[in-house]
C-alpha positions in Angstrom: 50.8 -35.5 77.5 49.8 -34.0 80.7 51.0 -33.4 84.2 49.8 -36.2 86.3 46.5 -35.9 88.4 46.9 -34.2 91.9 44.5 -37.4 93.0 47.4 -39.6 92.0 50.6 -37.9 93.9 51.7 -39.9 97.3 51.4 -37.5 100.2 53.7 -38.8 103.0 57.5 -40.4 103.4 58.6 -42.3 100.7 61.9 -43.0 99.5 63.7 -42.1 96.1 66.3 -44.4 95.4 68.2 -42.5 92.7 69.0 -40.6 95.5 70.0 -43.6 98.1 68.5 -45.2 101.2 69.3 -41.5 102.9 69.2 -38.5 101.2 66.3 -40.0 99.3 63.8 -40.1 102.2 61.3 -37.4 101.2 57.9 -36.3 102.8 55.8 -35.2 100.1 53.1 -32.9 101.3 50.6 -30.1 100.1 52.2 -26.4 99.3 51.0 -24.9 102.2 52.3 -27.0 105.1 55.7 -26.8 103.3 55.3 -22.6 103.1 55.5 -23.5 106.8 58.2 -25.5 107.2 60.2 -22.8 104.9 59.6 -20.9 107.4 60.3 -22.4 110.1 63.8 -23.9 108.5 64.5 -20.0 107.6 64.0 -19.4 111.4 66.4 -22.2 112.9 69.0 -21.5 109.6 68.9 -17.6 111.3 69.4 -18.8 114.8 71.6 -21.8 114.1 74.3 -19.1 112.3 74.1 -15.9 114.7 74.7 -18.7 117.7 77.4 -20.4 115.7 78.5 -16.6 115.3 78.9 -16.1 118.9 80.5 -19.5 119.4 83.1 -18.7 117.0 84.1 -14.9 118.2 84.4 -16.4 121.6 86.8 -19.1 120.2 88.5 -15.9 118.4 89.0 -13.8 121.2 90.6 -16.7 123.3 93.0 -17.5 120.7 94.5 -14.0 120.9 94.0 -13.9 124.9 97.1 -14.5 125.8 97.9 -12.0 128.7 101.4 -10.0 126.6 101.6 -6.8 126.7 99.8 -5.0 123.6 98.6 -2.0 122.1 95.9 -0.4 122.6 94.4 -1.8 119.3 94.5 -5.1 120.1 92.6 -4.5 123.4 89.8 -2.3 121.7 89.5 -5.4 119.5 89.3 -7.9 122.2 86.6 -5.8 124.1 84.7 -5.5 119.9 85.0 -9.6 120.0 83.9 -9.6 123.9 80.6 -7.7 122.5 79.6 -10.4 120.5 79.2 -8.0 117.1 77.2 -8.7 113.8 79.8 -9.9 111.0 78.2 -6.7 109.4 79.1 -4.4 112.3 82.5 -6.4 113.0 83.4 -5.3 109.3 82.0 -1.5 110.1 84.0 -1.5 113.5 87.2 -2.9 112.3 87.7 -0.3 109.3 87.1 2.3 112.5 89.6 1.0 114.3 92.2 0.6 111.5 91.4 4.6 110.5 91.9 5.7 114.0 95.5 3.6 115.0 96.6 3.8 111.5 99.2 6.0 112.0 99.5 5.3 115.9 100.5 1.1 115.7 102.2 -1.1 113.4 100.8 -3.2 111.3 97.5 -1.9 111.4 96.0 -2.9 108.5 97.2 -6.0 108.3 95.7 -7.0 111.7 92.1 -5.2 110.9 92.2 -7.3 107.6 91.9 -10.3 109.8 88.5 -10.0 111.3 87.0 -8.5 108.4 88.2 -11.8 106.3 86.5 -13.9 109.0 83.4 -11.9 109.1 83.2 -12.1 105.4 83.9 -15.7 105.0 80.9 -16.5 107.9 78.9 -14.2 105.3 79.5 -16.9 102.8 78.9 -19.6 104.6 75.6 -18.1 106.0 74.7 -17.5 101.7 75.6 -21.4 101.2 73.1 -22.6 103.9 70.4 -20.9 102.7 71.4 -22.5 99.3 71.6 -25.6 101.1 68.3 -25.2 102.5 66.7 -24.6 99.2 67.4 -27.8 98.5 65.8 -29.2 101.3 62.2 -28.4 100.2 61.0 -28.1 96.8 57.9 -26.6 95.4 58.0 -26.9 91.8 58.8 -28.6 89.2 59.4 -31.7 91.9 59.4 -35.8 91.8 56.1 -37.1 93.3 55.1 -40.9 93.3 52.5 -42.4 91.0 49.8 -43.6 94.0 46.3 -44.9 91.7 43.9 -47.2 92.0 44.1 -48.1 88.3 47.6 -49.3 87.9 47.9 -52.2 86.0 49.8 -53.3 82.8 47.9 -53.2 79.1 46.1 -56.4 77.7 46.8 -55.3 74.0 50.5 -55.1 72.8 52.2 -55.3 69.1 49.8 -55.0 66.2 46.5 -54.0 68.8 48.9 -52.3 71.2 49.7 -49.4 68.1 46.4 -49.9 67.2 44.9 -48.5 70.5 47.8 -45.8 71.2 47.0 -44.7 67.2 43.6 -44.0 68.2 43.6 -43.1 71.5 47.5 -41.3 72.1 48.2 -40.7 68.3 48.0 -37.3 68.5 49.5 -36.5 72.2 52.6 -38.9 71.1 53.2 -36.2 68.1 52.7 -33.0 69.5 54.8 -34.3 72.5 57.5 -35.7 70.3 57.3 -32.2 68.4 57.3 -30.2 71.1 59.8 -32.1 73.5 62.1 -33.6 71.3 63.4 -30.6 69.3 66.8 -29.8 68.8 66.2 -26.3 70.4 69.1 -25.0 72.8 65.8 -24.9 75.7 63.4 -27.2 76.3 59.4 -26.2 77.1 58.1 -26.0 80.6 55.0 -28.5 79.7 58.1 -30.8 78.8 59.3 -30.5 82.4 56.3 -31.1 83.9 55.4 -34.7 82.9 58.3 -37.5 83.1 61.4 -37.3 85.2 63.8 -36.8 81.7 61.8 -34.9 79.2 63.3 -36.9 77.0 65.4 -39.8 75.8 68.7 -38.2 74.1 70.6 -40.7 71.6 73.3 -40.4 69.0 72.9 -39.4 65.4 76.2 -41.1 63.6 76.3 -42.0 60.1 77.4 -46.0 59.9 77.7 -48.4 57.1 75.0 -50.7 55.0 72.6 -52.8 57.5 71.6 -54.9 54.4 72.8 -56.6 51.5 75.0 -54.0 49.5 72.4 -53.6 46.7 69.7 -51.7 49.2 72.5 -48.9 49.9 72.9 -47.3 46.0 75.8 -45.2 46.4 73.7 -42.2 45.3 71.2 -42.4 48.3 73.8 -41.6 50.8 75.0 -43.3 53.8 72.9 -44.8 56.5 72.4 -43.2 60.2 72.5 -45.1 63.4 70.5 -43.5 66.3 71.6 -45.1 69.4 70.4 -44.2 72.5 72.8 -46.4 74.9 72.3 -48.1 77.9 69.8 -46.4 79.8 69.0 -47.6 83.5 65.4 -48.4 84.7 65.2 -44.3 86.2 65.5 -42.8 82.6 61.8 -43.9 82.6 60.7 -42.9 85.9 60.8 -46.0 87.9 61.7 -45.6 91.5 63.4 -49.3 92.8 66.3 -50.2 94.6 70.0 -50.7 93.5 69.6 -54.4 93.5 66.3 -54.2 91.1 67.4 -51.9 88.5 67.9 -52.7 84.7 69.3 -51.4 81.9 68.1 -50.9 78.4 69.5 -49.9 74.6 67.5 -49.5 71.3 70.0 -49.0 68.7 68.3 -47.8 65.1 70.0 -48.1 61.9 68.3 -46.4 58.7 68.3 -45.7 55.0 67.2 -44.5 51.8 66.3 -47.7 49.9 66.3 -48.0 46.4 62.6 -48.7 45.1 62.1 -49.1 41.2 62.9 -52.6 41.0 60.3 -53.4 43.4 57.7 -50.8 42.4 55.0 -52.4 40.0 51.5 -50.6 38.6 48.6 -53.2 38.7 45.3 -52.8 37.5 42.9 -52.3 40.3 40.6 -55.5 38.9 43.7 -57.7 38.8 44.4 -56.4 42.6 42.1 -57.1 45.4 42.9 -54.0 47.4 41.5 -53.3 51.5 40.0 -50.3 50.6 37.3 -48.8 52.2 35.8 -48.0 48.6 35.3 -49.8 45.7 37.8 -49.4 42.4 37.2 -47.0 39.9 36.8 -47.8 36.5 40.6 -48.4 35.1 42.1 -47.4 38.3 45.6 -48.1 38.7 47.7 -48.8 41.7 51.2 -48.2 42.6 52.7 -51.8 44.2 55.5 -51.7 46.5 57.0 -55.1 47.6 59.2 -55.6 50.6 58.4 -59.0 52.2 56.3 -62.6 52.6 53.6 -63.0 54.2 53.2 -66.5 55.7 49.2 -67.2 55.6 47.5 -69.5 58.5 47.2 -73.1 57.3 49.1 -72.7 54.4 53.1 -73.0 53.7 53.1 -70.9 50.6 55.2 -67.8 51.0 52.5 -64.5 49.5 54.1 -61.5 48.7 53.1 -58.5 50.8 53.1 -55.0 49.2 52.3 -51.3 50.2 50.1 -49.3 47.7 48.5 -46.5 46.2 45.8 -45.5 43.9 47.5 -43.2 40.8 44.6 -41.2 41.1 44.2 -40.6 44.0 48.4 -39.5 43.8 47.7 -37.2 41.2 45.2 -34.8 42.7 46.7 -35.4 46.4 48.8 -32.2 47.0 49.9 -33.7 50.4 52.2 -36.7 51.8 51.1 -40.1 52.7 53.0 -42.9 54.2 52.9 -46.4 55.3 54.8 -48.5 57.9 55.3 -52.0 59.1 57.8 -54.1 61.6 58.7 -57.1 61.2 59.6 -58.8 64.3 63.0 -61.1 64.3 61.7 -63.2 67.1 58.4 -64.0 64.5 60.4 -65.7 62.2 63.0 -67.7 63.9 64.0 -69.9 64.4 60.5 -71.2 62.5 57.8 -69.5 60.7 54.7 -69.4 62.3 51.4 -68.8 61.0 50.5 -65.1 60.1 53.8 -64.0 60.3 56.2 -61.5 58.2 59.4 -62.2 56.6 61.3 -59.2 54.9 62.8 -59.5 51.5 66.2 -61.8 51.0 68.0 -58.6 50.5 66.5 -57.2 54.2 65.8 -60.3 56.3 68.0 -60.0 59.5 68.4 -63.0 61.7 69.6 -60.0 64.7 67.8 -57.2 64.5 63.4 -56.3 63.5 62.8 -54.9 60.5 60.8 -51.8 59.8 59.7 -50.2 55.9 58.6 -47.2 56.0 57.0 -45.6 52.8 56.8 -42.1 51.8 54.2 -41.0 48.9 55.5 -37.9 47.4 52.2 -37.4 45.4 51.3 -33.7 43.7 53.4 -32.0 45.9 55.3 -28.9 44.2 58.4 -27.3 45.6 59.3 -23.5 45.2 63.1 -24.4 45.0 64.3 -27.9 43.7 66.6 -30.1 45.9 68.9 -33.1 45.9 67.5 -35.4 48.9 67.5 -38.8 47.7 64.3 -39.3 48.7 62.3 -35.7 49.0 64.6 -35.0 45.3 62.9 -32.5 43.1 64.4 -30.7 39.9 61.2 -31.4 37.2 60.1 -27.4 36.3 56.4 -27.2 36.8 54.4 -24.3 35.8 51.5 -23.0 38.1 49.0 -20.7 36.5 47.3 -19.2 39.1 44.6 -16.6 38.6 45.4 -13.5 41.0 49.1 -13.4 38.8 49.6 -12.2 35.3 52.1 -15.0 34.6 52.5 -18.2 35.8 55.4 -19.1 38.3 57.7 -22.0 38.3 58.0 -24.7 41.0 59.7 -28.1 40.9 57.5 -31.5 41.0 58.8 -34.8 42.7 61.7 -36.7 40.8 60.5 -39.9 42.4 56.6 -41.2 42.8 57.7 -42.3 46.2 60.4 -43.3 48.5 61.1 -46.0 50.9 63.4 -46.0 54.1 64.5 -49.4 55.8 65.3 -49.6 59.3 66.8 -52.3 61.5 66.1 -52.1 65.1 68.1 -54.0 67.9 67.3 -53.4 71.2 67.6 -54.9 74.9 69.7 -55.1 77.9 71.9 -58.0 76.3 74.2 -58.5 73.3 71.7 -55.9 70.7 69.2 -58.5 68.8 65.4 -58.1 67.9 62.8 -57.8 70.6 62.8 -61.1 72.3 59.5 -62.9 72.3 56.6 -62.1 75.3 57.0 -65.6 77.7 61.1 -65.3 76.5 62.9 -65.8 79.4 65.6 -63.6 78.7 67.4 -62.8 81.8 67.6 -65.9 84.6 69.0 -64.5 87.2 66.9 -61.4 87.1 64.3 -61.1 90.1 60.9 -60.9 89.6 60.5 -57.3 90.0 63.8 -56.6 87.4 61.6 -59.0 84.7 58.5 -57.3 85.3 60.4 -54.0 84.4 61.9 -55.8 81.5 58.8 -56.8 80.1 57.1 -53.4 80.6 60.1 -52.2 78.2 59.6 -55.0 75.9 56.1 -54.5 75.7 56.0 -50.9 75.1 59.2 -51.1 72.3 56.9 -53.2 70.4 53.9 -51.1 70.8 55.9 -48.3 69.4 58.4 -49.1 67.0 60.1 -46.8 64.6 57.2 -47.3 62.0 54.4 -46.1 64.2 54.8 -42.8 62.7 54.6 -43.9 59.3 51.9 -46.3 60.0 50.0 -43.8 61.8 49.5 -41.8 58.9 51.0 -38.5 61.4 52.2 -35.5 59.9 56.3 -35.8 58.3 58.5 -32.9 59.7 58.1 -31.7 55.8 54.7 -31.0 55.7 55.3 -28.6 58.2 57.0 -25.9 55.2 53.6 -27.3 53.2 51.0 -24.3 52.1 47.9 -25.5 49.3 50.6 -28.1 48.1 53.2 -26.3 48.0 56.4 -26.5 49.7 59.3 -24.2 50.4 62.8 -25.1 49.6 63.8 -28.3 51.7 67.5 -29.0 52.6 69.1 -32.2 50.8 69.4 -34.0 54.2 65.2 -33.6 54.8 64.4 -38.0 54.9 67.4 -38.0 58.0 64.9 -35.4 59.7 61.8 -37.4 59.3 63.6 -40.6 60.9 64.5 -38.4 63.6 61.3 -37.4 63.9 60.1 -40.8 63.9 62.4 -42.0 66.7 61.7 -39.5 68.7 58.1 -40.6 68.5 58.5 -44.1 69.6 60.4 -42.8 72.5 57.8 -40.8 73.5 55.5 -43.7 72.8 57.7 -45.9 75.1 57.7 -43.2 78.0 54.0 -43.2 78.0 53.3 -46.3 77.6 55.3 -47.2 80.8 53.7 -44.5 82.9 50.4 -45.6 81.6 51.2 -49.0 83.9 51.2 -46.9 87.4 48.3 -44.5 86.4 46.2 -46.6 84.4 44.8 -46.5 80.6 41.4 -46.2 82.4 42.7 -42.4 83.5 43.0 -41.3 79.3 40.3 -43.3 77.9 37.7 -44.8 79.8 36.7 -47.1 76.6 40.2 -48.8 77.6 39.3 -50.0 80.9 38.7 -53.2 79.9 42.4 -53.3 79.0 44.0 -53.0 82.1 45.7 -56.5 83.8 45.2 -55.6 87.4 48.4 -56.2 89.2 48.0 -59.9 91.5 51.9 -61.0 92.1 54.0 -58.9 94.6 56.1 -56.9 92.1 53.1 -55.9 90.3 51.8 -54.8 93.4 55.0 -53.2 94.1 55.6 -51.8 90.9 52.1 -50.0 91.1 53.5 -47.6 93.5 56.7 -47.0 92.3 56.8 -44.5 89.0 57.6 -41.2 89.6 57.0 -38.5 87.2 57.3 -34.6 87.6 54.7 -31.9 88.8 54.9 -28.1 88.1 53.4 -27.1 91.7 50.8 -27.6 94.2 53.2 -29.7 96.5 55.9 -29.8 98.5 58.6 -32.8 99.0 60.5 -32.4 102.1 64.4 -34.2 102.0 64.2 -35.9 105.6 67.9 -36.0 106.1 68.2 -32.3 105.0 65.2 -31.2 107.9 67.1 -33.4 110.5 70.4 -32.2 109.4 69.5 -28.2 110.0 67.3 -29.5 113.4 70.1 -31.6 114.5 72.6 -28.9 113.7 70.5 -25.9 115.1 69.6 -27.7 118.2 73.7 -28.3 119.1 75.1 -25.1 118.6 72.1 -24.1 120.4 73.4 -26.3 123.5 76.9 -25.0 123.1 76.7 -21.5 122.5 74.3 -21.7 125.8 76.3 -24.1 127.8 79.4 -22.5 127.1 79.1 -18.9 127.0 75.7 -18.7 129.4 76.8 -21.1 132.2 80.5 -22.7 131.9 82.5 -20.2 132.1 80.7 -18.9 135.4 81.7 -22.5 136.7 85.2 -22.2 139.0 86.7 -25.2 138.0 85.5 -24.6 134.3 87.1 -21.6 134.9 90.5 -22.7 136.7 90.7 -25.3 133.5 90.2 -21.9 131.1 92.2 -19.5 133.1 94.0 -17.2 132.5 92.3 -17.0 129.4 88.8 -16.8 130.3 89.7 -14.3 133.0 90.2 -11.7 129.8 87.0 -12.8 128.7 85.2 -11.4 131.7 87.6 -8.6 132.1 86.7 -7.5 128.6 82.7 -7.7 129.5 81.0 -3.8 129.4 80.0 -4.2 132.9 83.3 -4.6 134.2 84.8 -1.8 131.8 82.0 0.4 133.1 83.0 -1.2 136.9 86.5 0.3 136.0 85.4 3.5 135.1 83.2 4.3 138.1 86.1 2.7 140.8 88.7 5.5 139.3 86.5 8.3 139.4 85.8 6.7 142.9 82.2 5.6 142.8 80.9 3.2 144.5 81.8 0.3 147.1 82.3 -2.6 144.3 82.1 -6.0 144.9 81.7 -9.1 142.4 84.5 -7.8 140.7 85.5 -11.7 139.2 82.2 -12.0 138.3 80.6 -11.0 134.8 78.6 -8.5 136.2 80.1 -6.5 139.0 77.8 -4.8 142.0 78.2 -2.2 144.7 78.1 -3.3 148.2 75.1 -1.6 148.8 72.5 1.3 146.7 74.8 3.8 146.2 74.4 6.8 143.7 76.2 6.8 140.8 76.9 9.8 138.8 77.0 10.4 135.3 80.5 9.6 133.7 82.1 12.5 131.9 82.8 12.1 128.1 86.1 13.8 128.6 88.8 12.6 130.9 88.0 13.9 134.5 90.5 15.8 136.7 90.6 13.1 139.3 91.5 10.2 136.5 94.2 8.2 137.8 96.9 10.1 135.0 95.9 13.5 136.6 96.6 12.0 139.8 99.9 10.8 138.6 100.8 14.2 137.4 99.9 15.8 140.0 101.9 12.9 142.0 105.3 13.7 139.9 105.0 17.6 140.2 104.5 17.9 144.1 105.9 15.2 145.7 104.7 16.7 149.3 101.4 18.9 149.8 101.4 21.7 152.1 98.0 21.2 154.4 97.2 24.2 156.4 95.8 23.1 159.2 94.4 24.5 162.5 95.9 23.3 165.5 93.7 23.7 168.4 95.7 25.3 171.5 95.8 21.8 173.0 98.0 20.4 170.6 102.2 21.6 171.1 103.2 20.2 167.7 101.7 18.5 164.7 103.9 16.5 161.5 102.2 15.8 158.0 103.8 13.5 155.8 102.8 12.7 152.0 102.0 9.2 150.8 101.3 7.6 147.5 97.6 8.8 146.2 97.4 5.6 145.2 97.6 2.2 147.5 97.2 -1.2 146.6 93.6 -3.0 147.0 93.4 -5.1 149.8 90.7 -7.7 149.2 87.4 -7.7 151.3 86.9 -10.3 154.1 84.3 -11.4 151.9 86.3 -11.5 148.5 88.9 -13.6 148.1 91.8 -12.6 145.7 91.4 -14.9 142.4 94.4 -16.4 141.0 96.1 -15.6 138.1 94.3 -12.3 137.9 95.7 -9.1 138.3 94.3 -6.9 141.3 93.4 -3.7 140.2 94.4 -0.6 142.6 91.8 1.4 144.3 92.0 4.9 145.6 92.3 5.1 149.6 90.2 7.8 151.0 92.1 9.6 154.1 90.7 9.5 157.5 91.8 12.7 160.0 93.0 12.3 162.9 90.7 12.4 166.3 92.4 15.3 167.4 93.3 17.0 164.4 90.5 19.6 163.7 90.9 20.7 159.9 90.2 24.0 158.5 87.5 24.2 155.4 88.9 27.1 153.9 92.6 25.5 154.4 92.1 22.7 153.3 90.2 20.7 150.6 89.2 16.9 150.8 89.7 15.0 147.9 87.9 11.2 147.7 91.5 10.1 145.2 94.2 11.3 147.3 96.1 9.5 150.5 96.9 11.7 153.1 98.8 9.9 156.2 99.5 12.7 158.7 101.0 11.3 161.9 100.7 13.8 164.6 102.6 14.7 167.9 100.4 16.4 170.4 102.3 18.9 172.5 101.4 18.8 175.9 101.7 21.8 178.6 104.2 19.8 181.0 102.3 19.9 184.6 104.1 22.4 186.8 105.5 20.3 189.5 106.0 21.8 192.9 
């Protein structure tokens, strides 16, 4: 079994319901368009988390601005978190800043742990949503919807429905089953690339005798049950919503049966066999009863027998095997013409009957064994012509073996199949029935003995070389009804995808077959079977695109609202403050502001603002790297040491007397007429260059002027008095 056709996928939105009414809207589109939209998500998922970044340093560095006196590591990290760093370079920076004031502060490493830890969780939390967005588009291995135009259920079911699958699917159905339904630890990519389960999973139990006591001989083991249990309407692909979804069970109950006392040998001129040859002379046939048959127009009861030719079983060096299922709902609670009933012993009033017959033949075995059916321990020499003596094997203790299943099935109390027009669940709507007899249908199409009556290969011919077989374990016949139930699962599985892509698509010879759909859960059912595809498409989760849009979109608006424009805003600002004054204190351009108005450079202005100015072009010089002479602490050094500075001056002769007076280098700012002070904020002071005195003529070599000092010099001028008289 195949992928599905790329003509029959659904491109556009559609909805998968195993997933709900909202995370399972899904735009299913070709693999290049959603190579784009990777993109483009990878893009927004990138933007979305460095503004979500910046939004959460921000929120950081307000928590912690409080205004209280701190160390100087606590402002180098405010003015790291006011530079909006990387998480990588907040990491970098704040193992710098721990090495530097480790041995300075208190405490250090526990308050550099703290921004790393942040930095490192955002890290995670940007690796989650790019798992997250993973899962937003898929491009392989993906759930498309069944869209063709030759949906339609299948005119032939039960004896023609295996007929038409045993020619036609026969041998996909095996090497499927094989291949998908191992017991392997992994199962095969082309297994994962057809249904939505790769496979139906049930329970292997052993259980006790389905028949009469006499069919389970001690010696033949005990029976297995293989139950699958309830499975709901997705375990086969369907796509409906809650209030249309079934369930279903097939529950399988085999064993060994014992077969002597209804094997007979008949002369092949005494028994009209349905062979496609005529008898040989003498031939002789093996007879195996295990039921009635009920003939059309007549009310006698005919015995009904599987069989084989002894010849042809004595040069055969190979298995061959016959099946049959006898339906309960055929024989209750009347017989109808051309029906089956299974021997007293077997006939279930609850549960189909299936015989399934094994013909051990000329088959040799290198090793003997103790299966009750697959036993062999007779020595059997082989002369073969290439050895110099002849070497032993072990021939077939039996001439064949038989293994009787029951089968109950359904989404009620477990009972036989019920019958095509059954009305078997009332209150079920129209599209749950349909569903129902889709399941129906393809259960009886494929029943346990469709391997057996398919003449397909037993798990045990697979050890089998020129008629010879290696050593087989003791538990061999539980393997082959394995094997068998795992092919009328995969029977049932294709058989229901068959209904949304058609019979036509795998054979054309079995267009003819197709029902096209006419009510409106035919119609609707035509376009709701999903199955998987390995690549070639993309499905895009709606609410997963909208989330990241949606998402990306807001912190877009709030890392640009808040931290672009509000926090220019006065009364935003009066609402934040004194908090948000930090914020801009903290910016580089005022820290460079700072710089440059101690080394007395420049005529600032803007100073509440993010980014300061000077009052008009000035020059600006280069900032030193080391601490310059006229730094504010030289100046209070130089303050502490001389207290008064001796100023040389030269006094002109028109001046008597002259008195200079120190004052504080430094003086308070006094706001412009055009600034007005900000509240709450802390006014910065600003060196006050000195302005001489009209008549006070200073000296160049006497003197020095120096743009950070304040030099108030109050001055007397002695006059000449005017001589009188």
């Amino acid at each position: 079994m195949s992928e599905v056709d790329n003509a029959f996928v659904k491109r556009g939105h559609w909805i998968n319901w195993s997933d709900g009414p909202v995370l399972g809207r899904t735009i299913t589109t070709d693999s290049n368009t959603g190579n784009i939209i990777i993109v483009l998500l990878t893009v927004l998922i990138t933007a979305a988390a460095a503004q979500l970044w910046s939004l959460w340093t921000f929120i950081y560095h307000q928590l912690r601005a409080t205004g209280v006196p701190s160390d100087g590591l606590f402002w180098q990290q405010q003015v790291l978190l006011r530079t909006f760093p990387t998480p990588t370079s907040l990491i970098a920076d704040s193992f710098k800043l721990w090495w530097t004031w480790r041995r300075i502060s208190q405490r250090v490493l526990l308050r550099s742990l703290l921004p790393v830890l942040m930095a490192l969780l955002f890290a995670v939390g940007s690796v989650a949503s790019s798992i997250f967005s993973t899962y937003v588009i898929s491009t392989t291995r993906m759930e498309i919807l069944v869209q063709s135009p030759h949906c339609g259920r299948a005119s032939v079911t039960g004896k023609n429905g295996a007929s038409a699958l045993q020619y036609n699917f026969g041998s996909i159905l095996s090497s499927y089953a094989r291949d998908c339904y191992s017991d392997k630890d992994y199962v095969l990519s082309r297994c994962q690339n057809t249904f939505i389960k790769p496979n139906v999973s049930f329970s292997i139990e052993t259980t006790d005798c389905p028949w009469d006591t006499s069919m389970c001989p001690i010696q033949n083991g005990l029976p297995i049950t293989l139950d699958s249990g309830l499975l709901g309407e997705s375990q086969f692909g369907f796509n409906v919503e809650q209030s249309n979804r079934v369930h279903f069970r097939k529950k399988t109950v085999c064993n060994v049966l014992p077969y002597k006392n209804y094997l007979t040998v008949s002369n092949g001129t005494k028994f009209k066999v349905g062979m496609a040859r005529a008898t040989l002379l003498d031939e002789r046939f093996w007879l195996y009863y295990f039921g009635y048959m009920k003939k059309e127009g007549s009310q006698e009861l005919s015995p009904i027998r599987f069989f084989a030719s002894q010849l042809s079983s004595n040069i055969t060096n190979s298995y061959a095997t016959n099946g049959i299922t006898m339906y309960a709902t055929d024989r209750y609670p009347t017989l109808e013409s051309g029906i089956m009933v299974p021997i007293e012993e077997m006939n279930r009033t609850d549960a189909d009957v299936s015989v399934n017959v094994i013909w051990l033949n000329s088959v040799r075995y290198m090793a003997p064994n103790s299966d009750p059916l697959f036993s062999a321990n007779s020595e059997f020499n082989i002369t073969v012509i290439t050895a110099k003596e002849p070497y032993m094997t072990y021939a077939s203790d039996n001439v064949m073996g038989a293994i009787g299943c029951t089968e109950q099935d359904f989404c009620t109390s477990l009972s036989g199949l019920p019958g095509k027009s059954t009305n078997f669940t009332p209150e079920a709507s129209e599209t749950q029935a349909l569903i129902l007899q889709l399941i129906r249908d393809a259960a009886e199409a494929v029943s346990i003995s469709y391997g057996a009556s398919s003449a397909l290969p037993l798990v045990a011919s697979d050890s089998l070389y020129q008629g010879i077989s290696d050593q087989l374990l003791d538990g061999q016949w539980k393997k082959e009804v394995v094997a068998w139930e795992s092919l009328a699962w995969t029977g049932i599985q294709i058989w229901l995808s068959n209904y949304a892509v058609g019979l036509f698509v795998h054979d054309p010879e079995l267009e003819n077959s197709t029902i096209a759909p006419s009510t409106n859960a035919e119609k609707g059912l035509c376009g709701a079977m999903k199955m998987k595809k390995a690549g070639g498409f993309a499905n895009i989760n709606v609410f997963g695109l909208s989330f990241i849009i949606t998402f990306t979109v807001t912190i877009s608006i709030l890392e640009v609202s808040i931290l672009r424009f509000l926090i220019f805003l006065s009364k935003f600002r009066r609402a934040l403050s004194p908090r948000i004054e930090h914020w801009i204190n903290d910016g580089v351009f005022q820290l460079q502001r700072r710089v440059f108005y101690f080394n007395g450079q420049g005529s600032w202005t803007r100073m509440e603002k993010e980014i300061p100015a000077t009052k008009a072009a000035e020059l600006l010089t280069a900032l030193p790297i080391v601490e310059p002479r006229s730094s504010l602490s030289r100046m209070s050094t130089l303050q502490s040491q001389s207290p008064r500075l001796d100023i040389s001056l030269s006094i002109p002769a028109s001046v008597s007397s002259i008195t200079c007076t120190s004052s504080p280098l430094v003086s308070p700012i006094t706001p412009s007429r055009d600034e007005a002070p900000v509240e709450g904020r802390n006014v910065l002071p600003q060196p006050v260059r000195p302005t001489p005195p009209d008549d006070v003529h200073m000296s160049s070599s006497s003197h020095r002027y120096t743009p950070l000092g304040s030099i108030s010099t109050t001055s007397t001028p002695i006059r000449t008095p005017t001589p009188t008289g």
